[in-house]
C-alpha positions in Angstrom: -100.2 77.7 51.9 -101.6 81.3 51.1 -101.9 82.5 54.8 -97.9 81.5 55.2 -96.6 83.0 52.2 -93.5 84.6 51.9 -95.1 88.4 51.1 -91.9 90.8 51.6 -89.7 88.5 49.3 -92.8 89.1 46.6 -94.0 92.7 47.3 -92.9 93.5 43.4 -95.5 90.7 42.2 -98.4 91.5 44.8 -100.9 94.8 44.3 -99.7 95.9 47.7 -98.9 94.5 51.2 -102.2 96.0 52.8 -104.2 94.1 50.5 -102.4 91.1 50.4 -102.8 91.0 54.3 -106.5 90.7 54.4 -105.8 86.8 53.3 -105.7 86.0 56.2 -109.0 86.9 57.1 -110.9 84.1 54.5 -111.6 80.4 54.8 -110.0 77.8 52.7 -112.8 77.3 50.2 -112.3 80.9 48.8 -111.9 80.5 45.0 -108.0 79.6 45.1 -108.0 80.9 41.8 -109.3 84.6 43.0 -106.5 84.4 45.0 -103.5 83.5 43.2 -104.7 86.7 40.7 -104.4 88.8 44.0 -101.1 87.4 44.4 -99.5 87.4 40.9 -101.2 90.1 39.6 -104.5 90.8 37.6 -105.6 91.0 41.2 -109.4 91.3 42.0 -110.7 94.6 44.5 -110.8 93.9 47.8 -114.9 94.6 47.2 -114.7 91.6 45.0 -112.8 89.2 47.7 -114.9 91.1 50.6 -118.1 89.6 48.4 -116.5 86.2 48.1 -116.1 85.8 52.0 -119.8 86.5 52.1 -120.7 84.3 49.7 -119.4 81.7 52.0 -120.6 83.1 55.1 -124.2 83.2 53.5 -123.7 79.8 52.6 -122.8 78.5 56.1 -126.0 80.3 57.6 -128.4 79.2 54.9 -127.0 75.7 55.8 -127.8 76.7 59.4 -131.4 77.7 59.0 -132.0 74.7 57.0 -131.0 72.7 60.0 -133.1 75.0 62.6 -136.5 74.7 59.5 -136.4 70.8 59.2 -137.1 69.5 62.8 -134.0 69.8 64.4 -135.6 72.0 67.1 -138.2 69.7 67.7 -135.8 66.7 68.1 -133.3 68.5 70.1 -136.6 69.4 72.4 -137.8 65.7 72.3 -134.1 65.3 74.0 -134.5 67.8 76.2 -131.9 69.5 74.4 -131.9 73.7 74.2 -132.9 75.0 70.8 -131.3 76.7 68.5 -133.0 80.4 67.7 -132.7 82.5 64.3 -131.2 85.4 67.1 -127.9 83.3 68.0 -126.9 83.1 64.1 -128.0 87.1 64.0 -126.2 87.5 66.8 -122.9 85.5 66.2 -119.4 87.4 64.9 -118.6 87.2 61.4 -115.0 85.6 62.3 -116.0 83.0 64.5 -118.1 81.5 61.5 -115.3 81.4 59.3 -113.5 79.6 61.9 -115.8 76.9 61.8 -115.9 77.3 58.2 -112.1 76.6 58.3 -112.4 73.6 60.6 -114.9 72.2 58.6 -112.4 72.6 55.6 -115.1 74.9 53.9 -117.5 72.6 54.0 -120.8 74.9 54.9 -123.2 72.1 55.7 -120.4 70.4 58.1 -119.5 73.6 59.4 -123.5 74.4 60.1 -123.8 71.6 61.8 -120.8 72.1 63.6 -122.2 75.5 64.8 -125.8 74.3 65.8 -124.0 71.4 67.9 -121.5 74.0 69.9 -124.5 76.2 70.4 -126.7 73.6 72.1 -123.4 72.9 73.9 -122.8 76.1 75.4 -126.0 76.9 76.2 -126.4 73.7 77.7 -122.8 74.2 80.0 -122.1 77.8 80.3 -122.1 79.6 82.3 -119.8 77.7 84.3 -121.4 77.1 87.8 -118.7 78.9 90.4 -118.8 76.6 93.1 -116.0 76.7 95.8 -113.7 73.9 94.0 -113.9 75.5 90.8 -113.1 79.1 92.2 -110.3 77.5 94.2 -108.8 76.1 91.0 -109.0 79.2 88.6 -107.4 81.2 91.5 -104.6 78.5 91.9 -102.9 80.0 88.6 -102.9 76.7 86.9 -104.5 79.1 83.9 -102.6 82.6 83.7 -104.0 85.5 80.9 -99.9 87.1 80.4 -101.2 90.0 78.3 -101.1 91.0 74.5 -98.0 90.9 72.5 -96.7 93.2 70.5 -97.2 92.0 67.1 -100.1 94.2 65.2 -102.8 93.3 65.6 -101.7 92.2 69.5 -101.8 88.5 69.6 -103.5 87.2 73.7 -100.8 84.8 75.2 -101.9 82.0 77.7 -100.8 79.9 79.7 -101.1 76.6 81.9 -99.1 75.4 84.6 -98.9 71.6 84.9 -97.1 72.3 87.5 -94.4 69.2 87.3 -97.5 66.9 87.1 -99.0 67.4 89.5 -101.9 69.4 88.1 -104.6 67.6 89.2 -103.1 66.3 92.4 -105.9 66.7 94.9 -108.8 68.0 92.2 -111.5 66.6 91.8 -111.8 66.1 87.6 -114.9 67.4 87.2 -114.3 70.5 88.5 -110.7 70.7 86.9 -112.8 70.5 83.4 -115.2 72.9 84.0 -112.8 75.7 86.0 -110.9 75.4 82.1 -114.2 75.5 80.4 -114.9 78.8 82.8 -111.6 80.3 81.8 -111.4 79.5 78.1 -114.4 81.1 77.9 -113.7 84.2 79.6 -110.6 85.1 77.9 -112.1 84.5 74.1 -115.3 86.2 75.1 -113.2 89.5 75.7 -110.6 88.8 73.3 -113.3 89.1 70.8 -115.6 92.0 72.5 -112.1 93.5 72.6 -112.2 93.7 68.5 -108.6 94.8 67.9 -106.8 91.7 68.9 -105.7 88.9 66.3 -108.8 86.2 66.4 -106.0 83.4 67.5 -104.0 83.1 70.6 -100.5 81.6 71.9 -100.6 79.3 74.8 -97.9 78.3 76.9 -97.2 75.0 78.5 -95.6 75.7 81.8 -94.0 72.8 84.0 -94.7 69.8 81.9 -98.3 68.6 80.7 -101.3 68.1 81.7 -102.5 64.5 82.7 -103.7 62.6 79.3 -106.7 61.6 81.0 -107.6 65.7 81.0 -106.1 66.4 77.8 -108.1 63.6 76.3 -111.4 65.1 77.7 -110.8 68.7 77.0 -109.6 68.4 73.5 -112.6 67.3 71.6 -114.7 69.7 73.3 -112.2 72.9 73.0 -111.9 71.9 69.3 -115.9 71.8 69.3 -116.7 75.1 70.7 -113.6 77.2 70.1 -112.4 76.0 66.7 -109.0 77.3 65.2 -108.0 79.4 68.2 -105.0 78.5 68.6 -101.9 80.3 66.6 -98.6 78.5 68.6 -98.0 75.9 71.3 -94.9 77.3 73.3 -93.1 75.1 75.4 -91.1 76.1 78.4 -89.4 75.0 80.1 -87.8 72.6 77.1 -84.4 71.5 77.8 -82.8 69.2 75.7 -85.0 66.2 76.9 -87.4 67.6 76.1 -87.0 68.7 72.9 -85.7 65.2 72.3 -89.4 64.0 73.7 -91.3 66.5 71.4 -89.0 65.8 68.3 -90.0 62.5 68.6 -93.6 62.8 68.0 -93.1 65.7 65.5 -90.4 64.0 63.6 -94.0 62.3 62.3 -96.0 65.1 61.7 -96.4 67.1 58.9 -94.8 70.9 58.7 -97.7 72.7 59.1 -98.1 70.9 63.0 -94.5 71.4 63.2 -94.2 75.3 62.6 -96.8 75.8 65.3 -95.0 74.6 68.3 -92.0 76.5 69.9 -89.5 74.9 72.3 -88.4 77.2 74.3 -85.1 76.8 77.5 -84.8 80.3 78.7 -87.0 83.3 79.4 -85.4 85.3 76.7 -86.4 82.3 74.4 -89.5 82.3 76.0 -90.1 86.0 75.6 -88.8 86.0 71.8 -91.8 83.0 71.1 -94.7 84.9 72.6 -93.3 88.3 71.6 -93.8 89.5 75.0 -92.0 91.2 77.7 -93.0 88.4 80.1 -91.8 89.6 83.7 -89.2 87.2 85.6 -91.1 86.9 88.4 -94.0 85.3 86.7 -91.4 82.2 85.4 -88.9 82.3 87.6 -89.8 79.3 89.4 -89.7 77.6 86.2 -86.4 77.2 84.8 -84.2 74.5 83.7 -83.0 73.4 87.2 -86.2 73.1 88.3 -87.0 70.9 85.5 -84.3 68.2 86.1 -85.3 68.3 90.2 -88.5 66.5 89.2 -87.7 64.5 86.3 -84.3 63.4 87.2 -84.6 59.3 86.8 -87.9 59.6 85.2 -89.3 57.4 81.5 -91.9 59.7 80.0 -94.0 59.0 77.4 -96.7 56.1 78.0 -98.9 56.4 75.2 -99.5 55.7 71.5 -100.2 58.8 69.6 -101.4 58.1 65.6 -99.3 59.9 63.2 -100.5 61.6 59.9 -100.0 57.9 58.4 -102.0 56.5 60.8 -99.0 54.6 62.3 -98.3 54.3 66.0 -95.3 56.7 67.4 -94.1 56.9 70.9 -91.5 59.1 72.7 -89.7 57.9 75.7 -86.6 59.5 77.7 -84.7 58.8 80.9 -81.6 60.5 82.5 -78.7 57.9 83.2 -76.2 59.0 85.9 -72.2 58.4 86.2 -71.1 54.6 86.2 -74.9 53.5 85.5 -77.2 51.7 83.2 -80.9 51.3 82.4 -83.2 49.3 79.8 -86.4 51.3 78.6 -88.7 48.7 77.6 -92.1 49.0 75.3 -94.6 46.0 74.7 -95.8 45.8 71.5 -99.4 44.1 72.0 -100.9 45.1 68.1 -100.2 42.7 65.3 -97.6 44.9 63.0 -95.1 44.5 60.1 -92.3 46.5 61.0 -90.6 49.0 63.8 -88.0 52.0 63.4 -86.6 52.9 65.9 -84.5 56.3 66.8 -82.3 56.8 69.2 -80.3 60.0 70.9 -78.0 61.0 73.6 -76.6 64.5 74.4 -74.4 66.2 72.2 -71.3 65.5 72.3 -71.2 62.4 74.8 -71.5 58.7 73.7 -73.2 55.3 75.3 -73.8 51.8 75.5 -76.8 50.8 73.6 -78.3 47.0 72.5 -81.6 46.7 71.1 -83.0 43.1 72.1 -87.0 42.1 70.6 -87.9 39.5 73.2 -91.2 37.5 71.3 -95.1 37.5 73.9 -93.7 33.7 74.6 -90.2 34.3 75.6 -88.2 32.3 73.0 -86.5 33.4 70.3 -85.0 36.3 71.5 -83.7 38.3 68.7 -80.7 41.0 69.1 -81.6 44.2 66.8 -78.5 45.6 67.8 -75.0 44.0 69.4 -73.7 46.4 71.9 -71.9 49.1 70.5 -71.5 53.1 71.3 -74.2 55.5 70.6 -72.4 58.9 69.4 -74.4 62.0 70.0 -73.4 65.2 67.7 -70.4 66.9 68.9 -70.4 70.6 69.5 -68.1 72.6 66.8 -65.9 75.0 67.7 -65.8 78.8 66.6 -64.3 77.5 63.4 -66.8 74.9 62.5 -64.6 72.2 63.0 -63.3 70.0 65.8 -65.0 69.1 69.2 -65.2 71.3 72.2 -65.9 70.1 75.8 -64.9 67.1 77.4 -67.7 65.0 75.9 -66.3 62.5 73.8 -64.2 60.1 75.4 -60.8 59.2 73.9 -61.5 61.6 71.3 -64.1 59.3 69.6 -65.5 61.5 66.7 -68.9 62.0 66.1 -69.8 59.3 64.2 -70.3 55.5 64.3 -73.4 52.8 64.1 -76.8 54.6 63.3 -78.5 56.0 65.5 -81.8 54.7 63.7 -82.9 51.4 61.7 -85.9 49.5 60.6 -86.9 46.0 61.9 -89.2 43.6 61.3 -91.6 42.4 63.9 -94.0 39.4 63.2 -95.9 39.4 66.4 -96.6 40.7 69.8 -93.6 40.8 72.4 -91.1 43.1 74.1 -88.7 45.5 72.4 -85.9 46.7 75.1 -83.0 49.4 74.6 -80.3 48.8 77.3 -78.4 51.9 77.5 -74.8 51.3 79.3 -73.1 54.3 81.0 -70.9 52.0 83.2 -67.5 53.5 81.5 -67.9 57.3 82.5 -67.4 58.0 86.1 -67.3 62.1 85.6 -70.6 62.7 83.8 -74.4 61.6 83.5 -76.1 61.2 79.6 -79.9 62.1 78.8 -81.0 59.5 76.6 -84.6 59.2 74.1 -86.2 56.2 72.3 -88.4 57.7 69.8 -90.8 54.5 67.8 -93.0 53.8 65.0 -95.4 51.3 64.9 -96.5 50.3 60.6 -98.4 47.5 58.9 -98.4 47.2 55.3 -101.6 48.4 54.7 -101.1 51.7 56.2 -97.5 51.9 53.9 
């Protein structure tokens, strides 16, 4: 909350904006009331908070040598584990323990831990071994270093190309991990021997995502090794679809996930979220059209991600062309008390939709929803008012049955949206199902 306050509407309460920028640089278990003086006024000197940020920093590596004193050396030997030496905690940046202080939530003896595990880790992996498949990979420019930005201090943007899924095509999975590993580590090692640059970075996702079964493996361990790296998640290319796919999962989330993610459809917007000059040539093959070439006809989203309530949520999206229909089904296999349901189509254009919950032994069938239109929000004109566009047929407004609801579900079965664009001959509709998954106890 500190770190993303509003400075420049406050500068008359604060003892200056120099000061009040060093905030950034301390973990969250700084004395929250130190800072709030700094803020409001009867502000401490910035000896006083520099002495407080080393009070926790001595903290975290008296936790450490605790851990490297009481037979943790010996065990991680017995398990032919490397050790741990007094030199690494000499040797390591001031910054990068704060960042595990901050993961750990300013817990030292977590965060100590933390560090003594990612330190067996990497001496135990890196450097990554350069062998033929993982050299062929890092020079494939499925991982691209774009440069700094121009925000001060410069901010490192990143990016990966997942290259209409087919990032892994042809790779073998091992060496797909580790060639990331290699380059991960090589761009924060002289980001930081660099010394100027902002600590966190913005990556771009290029062309899609990676495959789950690769994000699932490198996630833990990036979070392990290089904690709270990461400043913004910019998307591009993110047509409306898209957005419609990421919305869905986000619309769960709390603000703080949702400010760091960017959706971004051209390379102006794509240039204005990295606050970089990004030359044409290094996107161009990525643009909208190229987009809808490869996901034209295509459901995404075939996983369960846990939301902040521990509820299930699930995006899915499909393009429907002129005079067509399609169902997008999703089996519901865990015992659960309720579903909502959201549902979108383009802006300005309506459709079909009935919502049918067929029960795991096929009787019963319930009908969530008769068949009636689904109105997407029409565009306004110059005035604010009034459609544009040729949209909405037979000048339907933009309004009608919800586009959401709530249902109770008792048991395991099928829930299926059939989407009906059988009455426009001129015009294709993108369509999303966004769900959530609840039981009581989780309420």
């Amino acid at each position: 909350k500190f770190r993303d306050f509003p400075w420049e509407a406050h500068r008359g309460h604060t003892p200056g904006r120099a000061r009040a920028s060093h905030l950034h640089l301390f973990p969250p278990a700084v004395d929250m009331h130190a800072l709030s003086s700094l803020i409001w006024g009867d502000a401490k000197s910035e000896e006083e908070l520099q002495a407080e940020a080393d009070r926790q920093i001595d903290a975290l590596r008296a936790e450490v040598r605790k851990l490297l004193s009481t037979g943790e050396d010996d065990a991680a030997a017995a398990a032919e584990e490397p050790a741990v030496e007094e030199s690494d905690l000499q040797g390591e940046r001031r910054r990068t323990l704060w960042a595990f202080l901050e993961h750990a939530g300013g817990d030292p003896v977590a965060a100590a831990k933390m560090w003594v595990d990612s330190q067996r880790w990497r001496k135990r992996t890196l450097p990554i071994k350069r062998t033929p498949g993982v050299e062929a990979i890092l020079q494939s420019k499925r991982f691209r270093n774009f440069g700094f930005n121009t925000e001060e201090p410069p901010r490192l943007v990143l990016g990966m190309d997942c290259m209409w899924g087919e990032f892994a095509t042809g790779q073998d999975d091992e060496e797909l991990e580790l060639a990331y590993y290699a380059w991960l580590d090589e761009q924060f090692t002289a980001l930081d021997n660099l010394g100027t640059a902002d600590y966190k970075i913005i990556m771009v996702a290029l062309r899609g995502r990676p495959p789950s079964s690769f994000a699932k493996r490198i996630t833990p361990v990036s979070e392990a090794n290089w904690p709270e790296r990461m400043h913004k998640l910019v998307v591009f290319p993110a047509p409306w679809i898209a957005g419609a796919l990421v919305g869905g999962v986000l619309w769960f989330m709390s603000s703080s996930v949702r400010d760091t993610i960017a959706l971004t459809s051209s390379i102006d917007e794509l240039r204005s979220a990295c606050r970089l000059d990004i030359p044409e040539e290094d996107v161009a093959e990525m643009t909208i059209d190229s987009f809808w070439a490869h996901e034209a006809s295509a459901v995404e989203g075939d996983e369960w991600v846990k939301a902040d309530d521990d509820c299930q949520v699930l995006a899915k999206a499909a393009y429907i062309g002129r005079s067509e229909a399609t169902s997008i089904s999703v089996k519901i296999t865990d015992p659960v008390d309720w579903l909502e349901w959201q549902c979108g189509v383009d802006d300005g254009y309506d459709i079909g939709l009935k919502i049918v919950f067929t029960p795991e032994d096929g009787k019963d069938e319930r009908v969530l929803r008769e068949h009636t239109m689904l109105v997407g929000e029409a565009p306004r004109d110059e005035t604010g008012t009034g459609n544009i566009g040729e949209g909405l047929a037979n000048g339907v407004e933009s309004k009608g049955p919800p586009q959401s609801g709530k249902e109770d579900i008792l048991g395991a079965g099928t829930v299926r949206f059939d989407f009906d664009n059988t009455a426009s001959w001129a015009t294709g509709r993108n369509i999303s199902v966004q769900l959530r998954l609840c039981r009581k106890a989780q309420n």
